[in-house]
Backbone of each chain as ProteinMPNN parsed JSONL, in Angstrom:
{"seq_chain_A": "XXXXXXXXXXXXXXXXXXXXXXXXXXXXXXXXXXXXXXXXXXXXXXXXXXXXXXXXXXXXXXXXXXXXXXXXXXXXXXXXXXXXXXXXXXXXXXXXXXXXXXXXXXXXXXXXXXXXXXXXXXXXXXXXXXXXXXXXXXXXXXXXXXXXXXX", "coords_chain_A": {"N_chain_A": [[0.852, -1.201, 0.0], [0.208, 2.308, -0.628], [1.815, 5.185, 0.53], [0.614, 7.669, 2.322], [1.151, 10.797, 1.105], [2.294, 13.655, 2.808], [2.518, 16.881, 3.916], [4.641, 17.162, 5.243], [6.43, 15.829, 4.28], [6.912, 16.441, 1.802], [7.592, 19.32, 2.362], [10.554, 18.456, 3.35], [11.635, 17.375, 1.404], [11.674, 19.388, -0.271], [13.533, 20.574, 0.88], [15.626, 19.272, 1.139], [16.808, 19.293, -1.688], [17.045, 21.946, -2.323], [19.047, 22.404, -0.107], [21.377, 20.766, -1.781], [21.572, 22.319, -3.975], [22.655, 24.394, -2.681], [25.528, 23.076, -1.853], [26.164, 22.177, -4.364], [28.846, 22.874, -7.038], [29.949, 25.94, -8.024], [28.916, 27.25, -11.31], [31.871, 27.476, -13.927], [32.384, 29.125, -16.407], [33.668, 28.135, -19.468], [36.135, 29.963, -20.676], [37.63, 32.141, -23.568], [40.445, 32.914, -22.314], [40.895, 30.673, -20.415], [42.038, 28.819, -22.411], [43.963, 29.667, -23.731], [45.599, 30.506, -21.74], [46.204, 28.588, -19.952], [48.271, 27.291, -22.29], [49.929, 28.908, -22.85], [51.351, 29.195, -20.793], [52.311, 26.669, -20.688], [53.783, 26.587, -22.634], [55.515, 28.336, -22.268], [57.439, 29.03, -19.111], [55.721, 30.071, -16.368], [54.299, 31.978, -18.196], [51.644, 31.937, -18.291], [50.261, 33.056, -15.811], [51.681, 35.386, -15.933], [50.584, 36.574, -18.288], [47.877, 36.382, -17.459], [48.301, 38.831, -15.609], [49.461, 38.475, -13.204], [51.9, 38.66, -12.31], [54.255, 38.464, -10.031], [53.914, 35.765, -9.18], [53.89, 34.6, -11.377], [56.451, 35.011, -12.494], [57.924, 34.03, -10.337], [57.665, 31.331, -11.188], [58.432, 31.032, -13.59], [61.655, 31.463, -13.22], [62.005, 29.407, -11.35], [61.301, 27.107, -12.808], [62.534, 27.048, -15.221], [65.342, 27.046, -13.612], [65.638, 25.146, -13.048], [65.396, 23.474, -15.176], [67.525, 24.022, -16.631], [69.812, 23.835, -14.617], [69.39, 20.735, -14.714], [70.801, 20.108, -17.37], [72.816, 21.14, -17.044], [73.597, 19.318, -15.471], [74.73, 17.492, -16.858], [72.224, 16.242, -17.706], [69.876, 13.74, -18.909], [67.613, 13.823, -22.454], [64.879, 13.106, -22.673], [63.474, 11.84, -26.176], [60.503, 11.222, -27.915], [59.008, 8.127, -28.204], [58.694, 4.97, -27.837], [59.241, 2.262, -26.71], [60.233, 1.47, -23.515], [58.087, 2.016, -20.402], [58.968, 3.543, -18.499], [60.671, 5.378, -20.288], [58.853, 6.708, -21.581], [57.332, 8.123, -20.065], [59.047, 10.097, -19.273], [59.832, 10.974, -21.556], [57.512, 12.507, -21.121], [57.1, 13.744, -19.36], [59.247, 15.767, -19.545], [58.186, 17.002, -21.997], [56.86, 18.959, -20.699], [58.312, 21.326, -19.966], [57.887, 22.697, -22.405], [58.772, 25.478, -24.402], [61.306, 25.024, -23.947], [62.14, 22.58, -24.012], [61.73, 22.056, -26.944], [63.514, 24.384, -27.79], [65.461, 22.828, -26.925], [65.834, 20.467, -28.142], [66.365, 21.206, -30.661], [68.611, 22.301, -30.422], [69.867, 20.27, -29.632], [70.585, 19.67, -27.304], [71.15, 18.212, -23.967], [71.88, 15.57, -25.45], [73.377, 12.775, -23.966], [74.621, 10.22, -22.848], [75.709, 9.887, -20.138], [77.3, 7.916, -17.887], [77.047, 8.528, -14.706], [76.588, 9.754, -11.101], [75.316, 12.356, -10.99], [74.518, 12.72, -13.347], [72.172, 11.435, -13.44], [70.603, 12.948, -11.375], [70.66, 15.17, -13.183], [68.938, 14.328, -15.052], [66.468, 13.691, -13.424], [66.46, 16.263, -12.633], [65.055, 17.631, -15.104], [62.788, 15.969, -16.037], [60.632, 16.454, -13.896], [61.136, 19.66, -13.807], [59.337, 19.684, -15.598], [57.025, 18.62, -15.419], [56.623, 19.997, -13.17], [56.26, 22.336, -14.296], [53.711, 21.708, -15.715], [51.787, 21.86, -13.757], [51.616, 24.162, -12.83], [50.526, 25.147, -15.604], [48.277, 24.429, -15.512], [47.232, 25.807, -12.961], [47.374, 28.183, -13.9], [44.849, 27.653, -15.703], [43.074, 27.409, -14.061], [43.094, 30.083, -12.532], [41.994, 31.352, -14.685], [39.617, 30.665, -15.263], [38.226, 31.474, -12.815], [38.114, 29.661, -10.479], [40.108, 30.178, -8.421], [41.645, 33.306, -7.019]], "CA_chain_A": [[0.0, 0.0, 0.0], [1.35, 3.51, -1.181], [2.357, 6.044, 1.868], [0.105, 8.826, 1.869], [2.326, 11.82, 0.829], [1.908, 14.727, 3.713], [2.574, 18.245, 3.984], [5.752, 17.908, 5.912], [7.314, 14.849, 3.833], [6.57, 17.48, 0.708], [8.311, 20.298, 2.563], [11.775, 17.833, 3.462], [11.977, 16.83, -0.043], [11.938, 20.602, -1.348], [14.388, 21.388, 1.917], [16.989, 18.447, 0.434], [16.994, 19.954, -3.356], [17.634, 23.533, -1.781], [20.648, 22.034, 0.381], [21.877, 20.162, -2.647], [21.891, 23.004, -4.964], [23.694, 25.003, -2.016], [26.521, 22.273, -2.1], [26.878, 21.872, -5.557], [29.835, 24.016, -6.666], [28.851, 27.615, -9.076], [29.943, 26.827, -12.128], [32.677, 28.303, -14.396], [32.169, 29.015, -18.229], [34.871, 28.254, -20.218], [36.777, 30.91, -21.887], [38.919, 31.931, -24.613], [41.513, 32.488, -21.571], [41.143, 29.531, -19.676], [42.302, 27.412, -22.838], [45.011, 30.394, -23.87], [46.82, 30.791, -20.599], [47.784, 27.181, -19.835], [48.598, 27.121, -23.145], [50.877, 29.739, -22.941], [51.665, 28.701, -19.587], [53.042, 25.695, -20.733], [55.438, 26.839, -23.513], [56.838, 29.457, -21.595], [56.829, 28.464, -18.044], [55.012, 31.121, -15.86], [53.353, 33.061, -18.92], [49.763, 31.635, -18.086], [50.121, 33.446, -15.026], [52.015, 36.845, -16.359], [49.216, 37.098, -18.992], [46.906, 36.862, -16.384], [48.481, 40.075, -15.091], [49.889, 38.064, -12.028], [53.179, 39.188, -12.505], [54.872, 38.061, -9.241], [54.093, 34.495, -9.232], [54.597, 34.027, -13.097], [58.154, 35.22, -12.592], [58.747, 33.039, -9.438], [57.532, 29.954, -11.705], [59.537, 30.97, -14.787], [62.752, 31.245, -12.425], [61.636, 27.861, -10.513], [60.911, 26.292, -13.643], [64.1, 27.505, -15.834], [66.346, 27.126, -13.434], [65.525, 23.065, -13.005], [65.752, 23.023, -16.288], [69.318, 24.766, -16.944], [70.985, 22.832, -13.926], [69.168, 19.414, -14.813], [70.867, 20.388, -18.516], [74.6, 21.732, -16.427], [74.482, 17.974, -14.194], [74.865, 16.32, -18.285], [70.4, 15.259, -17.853], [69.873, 13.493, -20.587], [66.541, 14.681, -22.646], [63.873, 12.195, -23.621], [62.981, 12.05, -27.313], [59.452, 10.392, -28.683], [59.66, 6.788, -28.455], [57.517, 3.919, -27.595], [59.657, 1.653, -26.045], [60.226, 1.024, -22.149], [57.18, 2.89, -20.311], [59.497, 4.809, -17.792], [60.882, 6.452, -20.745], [57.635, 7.31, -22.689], [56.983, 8.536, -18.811], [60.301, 10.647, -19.154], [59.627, 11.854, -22.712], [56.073, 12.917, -20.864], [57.987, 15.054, -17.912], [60.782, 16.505, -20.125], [57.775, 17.893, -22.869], [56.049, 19.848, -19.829], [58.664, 22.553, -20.26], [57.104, 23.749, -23.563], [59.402, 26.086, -25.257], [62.765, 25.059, -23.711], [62.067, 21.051, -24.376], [61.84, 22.183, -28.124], [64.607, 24.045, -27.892], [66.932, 21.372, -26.416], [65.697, 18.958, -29.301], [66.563, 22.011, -32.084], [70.262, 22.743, -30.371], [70.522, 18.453, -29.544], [71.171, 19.449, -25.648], [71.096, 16.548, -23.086], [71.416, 14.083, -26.294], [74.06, 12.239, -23.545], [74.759, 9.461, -22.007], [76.661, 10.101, -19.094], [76.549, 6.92, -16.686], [77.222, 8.713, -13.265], [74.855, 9.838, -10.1], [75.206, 13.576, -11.658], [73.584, 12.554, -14.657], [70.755, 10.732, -13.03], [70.061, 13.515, -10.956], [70.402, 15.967, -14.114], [67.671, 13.246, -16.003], [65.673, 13.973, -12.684], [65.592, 17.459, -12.4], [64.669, 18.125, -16.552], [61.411, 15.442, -16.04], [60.26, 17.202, -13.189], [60.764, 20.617, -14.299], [58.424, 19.44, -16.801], [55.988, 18.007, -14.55], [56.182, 20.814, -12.287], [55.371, 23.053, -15.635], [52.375, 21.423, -16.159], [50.887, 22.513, -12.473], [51.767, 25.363, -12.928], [50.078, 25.514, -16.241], [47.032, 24.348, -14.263], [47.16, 26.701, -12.209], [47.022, 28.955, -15.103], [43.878, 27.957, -15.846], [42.146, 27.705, -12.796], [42.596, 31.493, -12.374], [41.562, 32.168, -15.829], [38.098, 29.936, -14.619], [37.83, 32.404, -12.143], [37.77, 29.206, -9.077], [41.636, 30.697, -7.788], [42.063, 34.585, -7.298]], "C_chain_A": [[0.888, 1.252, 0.0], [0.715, 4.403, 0.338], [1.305, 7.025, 1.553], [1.126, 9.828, 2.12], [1.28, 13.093, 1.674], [2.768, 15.763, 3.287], [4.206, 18.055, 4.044], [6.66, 17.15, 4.743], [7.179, 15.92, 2.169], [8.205, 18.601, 1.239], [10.022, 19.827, 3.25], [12.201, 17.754, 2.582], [12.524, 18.266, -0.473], [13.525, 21.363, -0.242], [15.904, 20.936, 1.23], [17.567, 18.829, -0.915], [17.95, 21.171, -2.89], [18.676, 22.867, -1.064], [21.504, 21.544, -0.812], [22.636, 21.079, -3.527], [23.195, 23.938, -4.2], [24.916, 24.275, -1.935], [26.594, 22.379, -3.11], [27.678, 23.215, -6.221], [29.144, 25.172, -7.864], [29.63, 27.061, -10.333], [30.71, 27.828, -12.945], [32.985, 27.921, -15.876], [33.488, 29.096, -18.662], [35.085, 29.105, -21.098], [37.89, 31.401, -22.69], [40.4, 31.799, -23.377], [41.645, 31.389, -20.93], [41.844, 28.322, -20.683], [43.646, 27.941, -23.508], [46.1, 30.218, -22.464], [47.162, 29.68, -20.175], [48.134, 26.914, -21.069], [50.061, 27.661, -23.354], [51.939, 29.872, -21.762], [52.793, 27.478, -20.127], [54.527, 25.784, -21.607], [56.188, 27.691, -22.837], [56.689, 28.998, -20.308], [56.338, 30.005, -17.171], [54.445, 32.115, -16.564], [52.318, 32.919, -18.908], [49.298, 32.802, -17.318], [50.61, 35.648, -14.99], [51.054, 37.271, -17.226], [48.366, 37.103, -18.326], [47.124, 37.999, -15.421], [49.084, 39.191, -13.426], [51.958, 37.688, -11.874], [54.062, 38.32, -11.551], [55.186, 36.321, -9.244], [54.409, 34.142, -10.603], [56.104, 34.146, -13.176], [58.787, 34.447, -12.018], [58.606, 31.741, -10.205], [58.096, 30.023, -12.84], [60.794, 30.613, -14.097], [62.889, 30.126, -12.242], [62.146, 27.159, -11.735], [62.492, 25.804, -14.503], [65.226, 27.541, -15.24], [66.577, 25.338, -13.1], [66.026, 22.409, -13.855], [67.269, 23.104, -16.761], [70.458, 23.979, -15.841], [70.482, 21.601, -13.91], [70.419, 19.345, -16.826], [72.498, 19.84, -17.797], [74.766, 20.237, -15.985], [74.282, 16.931, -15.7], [73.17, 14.996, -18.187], [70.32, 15.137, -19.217], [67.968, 13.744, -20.521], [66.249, 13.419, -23.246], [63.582, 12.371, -25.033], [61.28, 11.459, -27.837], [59.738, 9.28, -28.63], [58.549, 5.831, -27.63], [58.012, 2.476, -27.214], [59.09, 1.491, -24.623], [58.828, 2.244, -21.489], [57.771, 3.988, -18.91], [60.525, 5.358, -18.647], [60.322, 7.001, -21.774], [57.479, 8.16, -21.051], [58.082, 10.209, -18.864], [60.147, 11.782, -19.9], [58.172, 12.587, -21.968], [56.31, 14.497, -19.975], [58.506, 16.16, -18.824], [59.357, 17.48, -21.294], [57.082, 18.957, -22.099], [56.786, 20.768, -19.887], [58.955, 23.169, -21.426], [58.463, 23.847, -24.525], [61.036, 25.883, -25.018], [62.687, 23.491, -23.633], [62.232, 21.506, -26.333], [63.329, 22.811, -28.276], [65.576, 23.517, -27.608], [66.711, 20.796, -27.582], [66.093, 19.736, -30.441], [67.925, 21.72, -31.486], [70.917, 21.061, -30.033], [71.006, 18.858, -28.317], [70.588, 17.776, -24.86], [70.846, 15.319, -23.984], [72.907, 13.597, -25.46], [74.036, 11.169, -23.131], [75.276, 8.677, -20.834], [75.909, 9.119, -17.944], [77.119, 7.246, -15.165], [76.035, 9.486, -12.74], [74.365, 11.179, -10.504], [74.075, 13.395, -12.355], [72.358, 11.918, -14.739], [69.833, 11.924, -12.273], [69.454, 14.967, -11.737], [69.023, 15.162, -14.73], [66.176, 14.361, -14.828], [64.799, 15.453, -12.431], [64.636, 17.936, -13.821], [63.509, 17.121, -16.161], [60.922, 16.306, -14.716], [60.394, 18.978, -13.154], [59.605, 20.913, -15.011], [57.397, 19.389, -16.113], [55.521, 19.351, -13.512], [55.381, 22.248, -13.07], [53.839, 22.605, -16.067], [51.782, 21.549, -14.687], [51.104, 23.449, -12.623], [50.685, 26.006, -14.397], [48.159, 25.503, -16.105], [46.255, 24.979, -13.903], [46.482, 27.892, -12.917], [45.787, 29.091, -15.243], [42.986, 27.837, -14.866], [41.759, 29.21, -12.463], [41.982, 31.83, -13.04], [40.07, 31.921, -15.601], [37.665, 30.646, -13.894], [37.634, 31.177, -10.349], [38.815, 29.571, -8.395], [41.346, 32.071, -8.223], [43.623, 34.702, -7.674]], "O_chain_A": [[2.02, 1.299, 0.482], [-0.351, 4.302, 0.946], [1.12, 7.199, 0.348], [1.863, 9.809, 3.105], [0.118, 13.412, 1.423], [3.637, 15.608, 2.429], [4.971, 18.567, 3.227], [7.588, 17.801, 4.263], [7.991, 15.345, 1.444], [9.335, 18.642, 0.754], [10.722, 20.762, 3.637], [13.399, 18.039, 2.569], [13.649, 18.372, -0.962], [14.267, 22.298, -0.543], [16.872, 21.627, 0.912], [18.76, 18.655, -1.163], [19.165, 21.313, -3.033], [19.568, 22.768, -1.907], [22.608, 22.085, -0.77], [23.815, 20.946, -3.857], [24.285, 24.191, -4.712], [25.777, 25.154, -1.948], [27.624, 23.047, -3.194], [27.29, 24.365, -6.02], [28.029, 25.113, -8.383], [30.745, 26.54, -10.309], [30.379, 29.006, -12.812], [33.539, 26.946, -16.385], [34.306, 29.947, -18.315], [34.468, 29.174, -22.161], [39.041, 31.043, -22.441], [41.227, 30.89, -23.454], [42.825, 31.043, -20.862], [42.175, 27.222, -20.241], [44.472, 27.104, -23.872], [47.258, 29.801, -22.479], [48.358, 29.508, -19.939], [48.5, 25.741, -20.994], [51.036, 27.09, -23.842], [53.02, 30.46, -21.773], [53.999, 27.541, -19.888], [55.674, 25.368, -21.443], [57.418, 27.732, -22.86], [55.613, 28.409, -20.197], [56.818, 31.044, -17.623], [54.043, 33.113, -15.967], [51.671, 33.757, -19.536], [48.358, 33.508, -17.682], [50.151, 36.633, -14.411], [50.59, 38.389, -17.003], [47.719, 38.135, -18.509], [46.317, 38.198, -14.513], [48.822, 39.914, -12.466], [52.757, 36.832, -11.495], [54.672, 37.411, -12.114], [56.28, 35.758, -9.292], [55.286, 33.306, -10.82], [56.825, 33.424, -13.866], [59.845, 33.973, -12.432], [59.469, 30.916, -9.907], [58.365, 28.911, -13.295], [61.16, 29.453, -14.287], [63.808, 29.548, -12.822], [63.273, 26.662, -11.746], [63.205, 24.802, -14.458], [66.213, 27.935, -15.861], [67.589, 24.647, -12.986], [66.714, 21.388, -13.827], [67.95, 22.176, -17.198], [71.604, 23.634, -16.127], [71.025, 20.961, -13.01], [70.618, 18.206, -17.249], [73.105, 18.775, -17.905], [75.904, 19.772, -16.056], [73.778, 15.81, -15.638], [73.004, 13.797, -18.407], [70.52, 15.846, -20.203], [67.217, 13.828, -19.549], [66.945, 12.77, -24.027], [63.336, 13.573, -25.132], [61.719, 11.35, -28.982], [60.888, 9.071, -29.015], [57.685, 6.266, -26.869], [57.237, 1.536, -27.391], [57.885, 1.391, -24.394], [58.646, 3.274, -22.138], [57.147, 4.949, -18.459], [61.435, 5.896, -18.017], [60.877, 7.615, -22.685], [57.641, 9.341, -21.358], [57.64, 11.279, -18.443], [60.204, 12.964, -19.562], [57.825, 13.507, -22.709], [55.904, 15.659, -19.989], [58.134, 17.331, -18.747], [59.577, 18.687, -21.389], [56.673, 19.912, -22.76], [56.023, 21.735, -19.885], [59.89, 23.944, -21.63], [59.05, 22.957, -25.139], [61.887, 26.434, -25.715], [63.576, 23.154, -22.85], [63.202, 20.94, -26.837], [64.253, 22.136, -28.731], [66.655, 23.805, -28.128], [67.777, 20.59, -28.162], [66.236, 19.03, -31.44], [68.508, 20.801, -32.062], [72.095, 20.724, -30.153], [72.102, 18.338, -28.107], [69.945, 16.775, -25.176], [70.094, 14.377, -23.736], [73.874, 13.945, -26.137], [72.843, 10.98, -22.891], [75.311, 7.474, -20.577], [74.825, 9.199, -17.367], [77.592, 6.335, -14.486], [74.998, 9.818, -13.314], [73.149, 11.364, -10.453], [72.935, 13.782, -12.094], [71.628, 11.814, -15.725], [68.613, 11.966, -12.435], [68.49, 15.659, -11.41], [68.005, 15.854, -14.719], [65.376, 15.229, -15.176], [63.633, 15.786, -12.22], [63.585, 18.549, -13.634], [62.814, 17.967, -15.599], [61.054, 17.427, -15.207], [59.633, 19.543, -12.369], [58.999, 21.983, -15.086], [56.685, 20.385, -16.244], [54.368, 19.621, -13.179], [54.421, 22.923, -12.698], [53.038, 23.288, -16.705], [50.754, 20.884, -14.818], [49.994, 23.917, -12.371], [50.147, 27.11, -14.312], [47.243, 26.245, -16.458], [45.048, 25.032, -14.142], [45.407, 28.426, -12.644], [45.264, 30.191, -15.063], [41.908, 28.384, -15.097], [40.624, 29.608, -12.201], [41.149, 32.651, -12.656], [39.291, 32.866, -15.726], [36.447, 30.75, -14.042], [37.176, 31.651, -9.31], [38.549, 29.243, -7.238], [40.925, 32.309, -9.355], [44.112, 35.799, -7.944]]}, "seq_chain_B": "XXXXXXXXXXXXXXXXXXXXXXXXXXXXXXXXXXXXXXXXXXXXXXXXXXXXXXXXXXXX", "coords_chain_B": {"N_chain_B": [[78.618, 24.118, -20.589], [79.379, 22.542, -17.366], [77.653, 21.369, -14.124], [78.689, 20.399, -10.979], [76.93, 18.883, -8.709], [76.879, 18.184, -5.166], [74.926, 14.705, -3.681], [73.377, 15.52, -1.578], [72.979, 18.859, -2.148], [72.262, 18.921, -4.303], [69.388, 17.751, -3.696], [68.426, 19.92, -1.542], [68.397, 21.892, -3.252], [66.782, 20.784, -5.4], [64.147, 20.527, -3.399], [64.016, 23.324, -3.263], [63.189, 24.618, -5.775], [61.004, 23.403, -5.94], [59.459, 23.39, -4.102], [58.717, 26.507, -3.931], [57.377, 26.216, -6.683], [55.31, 24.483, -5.479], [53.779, 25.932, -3.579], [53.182, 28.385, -4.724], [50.799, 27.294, -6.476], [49.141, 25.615, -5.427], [47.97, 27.013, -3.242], [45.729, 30.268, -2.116], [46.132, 32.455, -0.967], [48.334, 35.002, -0.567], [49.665, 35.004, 1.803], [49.362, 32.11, 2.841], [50.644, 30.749, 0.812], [53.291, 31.339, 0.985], [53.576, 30.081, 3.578], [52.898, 27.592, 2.901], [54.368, 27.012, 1.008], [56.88, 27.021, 2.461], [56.856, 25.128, 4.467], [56.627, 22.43, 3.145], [59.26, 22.582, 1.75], [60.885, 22.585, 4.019], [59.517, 19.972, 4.76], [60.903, 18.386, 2.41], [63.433, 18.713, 2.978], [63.675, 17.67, 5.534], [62.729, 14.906, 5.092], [64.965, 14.048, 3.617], [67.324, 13.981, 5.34], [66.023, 11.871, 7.209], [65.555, 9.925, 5.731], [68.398, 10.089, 4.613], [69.614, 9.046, 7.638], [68.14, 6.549, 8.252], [69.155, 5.3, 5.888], [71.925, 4.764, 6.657], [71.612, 3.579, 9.246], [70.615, 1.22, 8.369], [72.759, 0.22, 7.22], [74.685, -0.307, 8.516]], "CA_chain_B": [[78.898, 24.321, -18.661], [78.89, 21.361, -15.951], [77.394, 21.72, -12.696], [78.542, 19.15, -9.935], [76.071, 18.776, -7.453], [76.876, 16.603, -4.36], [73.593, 13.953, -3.7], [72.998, 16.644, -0.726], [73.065, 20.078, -2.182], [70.907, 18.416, -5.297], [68.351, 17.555, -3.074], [67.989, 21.397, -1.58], [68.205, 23.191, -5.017], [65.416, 20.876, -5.525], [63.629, 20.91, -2.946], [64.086, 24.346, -2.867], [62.392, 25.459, -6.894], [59.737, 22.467, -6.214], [58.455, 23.68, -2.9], [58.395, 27.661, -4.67], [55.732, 25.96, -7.867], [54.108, 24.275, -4.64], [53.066, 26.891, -2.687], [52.46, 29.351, -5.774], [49.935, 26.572, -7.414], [48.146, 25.213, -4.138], [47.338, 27.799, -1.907], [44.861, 31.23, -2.682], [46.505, 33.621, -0.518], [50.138, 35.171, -0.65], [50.781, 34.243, 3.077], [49.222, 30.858, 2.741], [51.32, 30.377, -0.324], [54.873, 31.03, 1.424], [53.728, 28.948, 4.504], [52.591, 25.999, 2.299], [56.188, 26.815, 0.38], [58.407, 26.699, 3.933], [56.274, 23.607, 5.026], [57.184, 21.763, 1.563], [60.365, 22.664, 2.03], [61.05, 21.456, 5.871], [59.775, 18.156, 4.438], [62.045, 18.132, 1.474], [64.704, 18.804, 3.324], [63.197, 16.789, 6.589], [62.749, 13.556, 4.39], [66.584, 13.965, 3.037], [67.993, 13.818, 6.616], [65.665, 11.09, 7.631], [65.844, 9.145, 4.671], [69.932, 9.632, 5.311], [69.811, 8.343, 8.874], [67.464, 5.044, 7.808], [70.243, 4.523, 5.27], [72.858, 4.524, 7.174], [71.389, 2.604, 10.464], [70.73, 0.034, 7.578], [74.115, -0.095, 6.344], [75.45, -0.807, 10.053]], "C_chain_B": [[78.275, 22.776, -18.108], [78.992, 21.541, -14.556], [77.43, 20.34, -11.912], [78.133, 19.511, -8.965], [76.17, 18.226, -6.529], [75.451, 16.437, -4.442], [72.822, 15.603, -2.575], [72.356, 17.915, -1.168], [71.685, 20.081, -3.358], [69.452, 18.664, -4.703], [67.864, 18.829, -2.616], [67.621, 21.978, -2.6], [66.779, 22.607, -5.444], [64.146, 21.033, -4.968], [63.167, 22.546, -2.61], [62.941, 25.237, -4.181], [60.847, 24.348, -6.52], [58.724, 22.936, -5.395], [57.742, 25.548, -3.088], [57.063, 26.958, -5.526], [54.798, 25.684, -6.605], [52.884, 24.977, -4.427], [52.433, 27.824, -3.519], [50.72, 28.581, -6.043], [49.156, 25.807, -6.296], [47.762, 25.603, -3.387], [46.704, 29.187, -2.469], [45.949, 32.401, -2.329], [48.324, 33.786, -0.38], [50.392, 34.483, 0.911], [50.513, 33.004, 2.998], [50.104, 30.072, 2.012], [52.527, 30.441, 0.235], [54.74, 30.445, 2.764], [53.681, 27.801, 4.144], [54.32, 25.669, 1.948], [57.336, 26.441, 1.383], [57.824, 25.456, 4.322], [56.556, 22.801, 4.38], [58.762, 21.749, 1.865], [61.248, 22.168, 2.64], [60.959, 19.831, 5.618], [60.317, 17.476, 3.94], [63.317, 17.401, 2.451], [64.676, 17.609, 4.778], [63.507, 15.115, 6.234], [64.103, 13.149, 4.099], [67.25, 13.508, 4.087], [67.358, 12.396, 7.314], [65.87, 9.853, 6.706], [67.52, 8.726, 4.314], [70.208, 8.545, 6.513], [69.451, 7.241, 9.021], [68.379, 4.546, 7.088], [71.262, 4.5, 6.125], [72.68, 3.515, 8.748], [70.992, 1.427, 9.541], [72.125, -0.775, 7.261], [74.888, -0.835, 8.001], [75.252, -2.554, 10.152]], "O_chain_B": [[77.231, 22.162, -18.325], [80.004, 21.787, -13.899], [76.62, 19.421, -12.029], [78.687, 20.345, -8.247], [75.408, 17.265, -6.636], [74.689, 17.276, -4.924], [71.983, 16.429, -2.935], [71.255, 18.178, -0.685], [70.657, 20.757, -3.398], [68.612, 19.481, -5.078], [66.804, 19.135, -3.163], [66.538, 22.538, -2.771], [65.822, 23.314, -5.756], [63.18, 21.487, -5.581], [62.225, 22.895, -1.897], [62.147, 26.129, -3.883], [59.735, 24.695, -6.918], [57.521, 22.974, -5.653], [56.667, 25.897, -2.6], [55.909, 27.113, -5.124], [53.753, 26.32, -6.462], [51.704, 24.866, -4.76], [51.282, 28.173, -3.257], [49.674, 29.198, -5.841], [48.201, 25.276, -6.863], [47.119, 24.929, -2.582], [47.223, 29.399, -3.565], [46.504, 33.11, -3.169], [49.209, 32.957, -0.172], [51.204, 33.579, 1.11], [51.571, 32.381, 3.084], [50.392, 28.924, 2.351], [53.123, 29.388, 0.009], [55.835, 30.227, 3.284], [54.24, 26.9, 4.769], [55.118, 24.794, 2.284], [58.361, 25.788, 1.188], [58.689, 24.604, 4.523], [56.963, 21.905, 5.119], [59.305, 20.706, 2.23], [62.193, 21.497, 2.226], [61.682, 18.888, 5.942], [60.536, 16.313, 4.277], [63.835, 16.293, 2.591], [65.602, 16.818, 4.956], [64.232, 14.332, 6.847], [64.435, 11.981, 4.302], [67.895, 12.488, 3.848], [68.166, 11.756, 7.988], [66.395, 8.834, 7.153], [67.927, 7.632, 3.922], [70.832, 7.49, 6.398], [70.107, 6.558, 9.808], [68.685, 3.382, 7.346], [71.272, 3.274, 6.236], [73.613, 2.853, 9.202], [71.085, 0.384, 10.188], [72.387, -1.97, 7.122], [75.528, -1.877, 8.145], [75.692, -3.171, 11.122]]}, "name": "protein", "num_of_chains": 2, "seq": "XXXXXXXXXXXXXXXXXXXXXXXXXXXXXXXXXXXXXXXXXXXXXXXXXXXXXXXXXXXXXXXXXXXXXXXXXXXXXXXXXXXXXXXXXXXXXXXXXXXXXXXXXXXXXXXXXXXXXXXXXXXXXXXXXXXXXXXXXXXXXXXXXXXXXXXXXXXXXXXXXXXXXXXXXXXXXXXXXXXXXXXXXXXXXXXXXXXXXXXXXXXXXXXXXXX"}
């Protein structure tokens, strides 16, 4: 036998919608910047964030970024190329393309094409994939502001 | 140019640009952002020393 539907069990139902909608998050229209500035974010490292007029932190994450890169380069890091082999160095090639415009140019000037077998050169490998990696949060980041959910 | 790093000094320099993107890219507010960054940091550098002292009471 069906419940008879009351007043109050009416006015719970419409109470749970209204909480629901108050939880659910506001949303954020995608726009031409949000798909520009990690874009631009990514090739340059901290320009997502300097085109977003956020000057300070775009500079500290260019610095950050570029300087990972330049002493993972100085400790003889060797640079991933394209390749479809072993999957921790499709993983590698994945890191190393996150810093955009200075992964291209390493592969134009042939930097870190080495193969230097000491702990240097492991830790150079290390810092150039994670430069990369850390370029792509950063490019992120980028667009999260541009979304408007990060001031 | 070649830069020799001891394992040590490595580990700062990185810990040091990694825990900077951190704090920029995970926290809203400027002070939040250079406490997240020194807290990152401490652990970097925290983990290095602890992660030393486990190796070496191993090695014994």
């Amino acid at each position: 036998m069906a419940k008879p539907t009351t007043d109050k069990t009416i006015d719970r139902a419409a109470d749970k919608s209204r909480n629901a909608a108050a939880v659910t998050e506001p949303e954020y229209p995608l726009t031409t910047m949000a798909v520009v500035a990690p874009l631009v974010g990514w090739l340059i490292p901290g320009g997502g964030h300097i085109l977003l007029k956020r000057y300070g932190r775009g500079i500290l994450l260019l610095v950050s970024v570029v300087a990972m890169f330049l002493i993972g380069l100085g400790m003889q890091g060797r640079i991933y190329k394209p390749n479809g082999g072993d999957i921790l160095d499709i993983l590698g090639f994945v890191g190393d393309v996150g810093s955009g415009a200075f992964y291209l140019l390493a592969r134009i000037m042939d930097w870190g094409n080495v193969m230097a077998a000491n702990a240097a050169a492991d830790y150079g490998k290390t810092f150039l994939i994670v430069a990369g990696l850390l370029n792509f949060i950063a490019a992120a980041d980028a667009h999260h502001i541009a979304l408007g959910k990060k001031p | 140019m070649t830069i020799n790093l001891s394992h040590f000094s490595a580990a700062v320099v990185f810990a040091l640009f990694a825990s900077v993107v951190f704090g920029i890219t995970q926290k809203n507010s400027t002070i939040e952002q250079v406490k997240y960054g020194l807290q990152c940091f401490a652990m970097f550098v925290g983990g290095v020393f602890l992660a030393g002292w486990v190796m070496a009471l191993i090695r014994r």
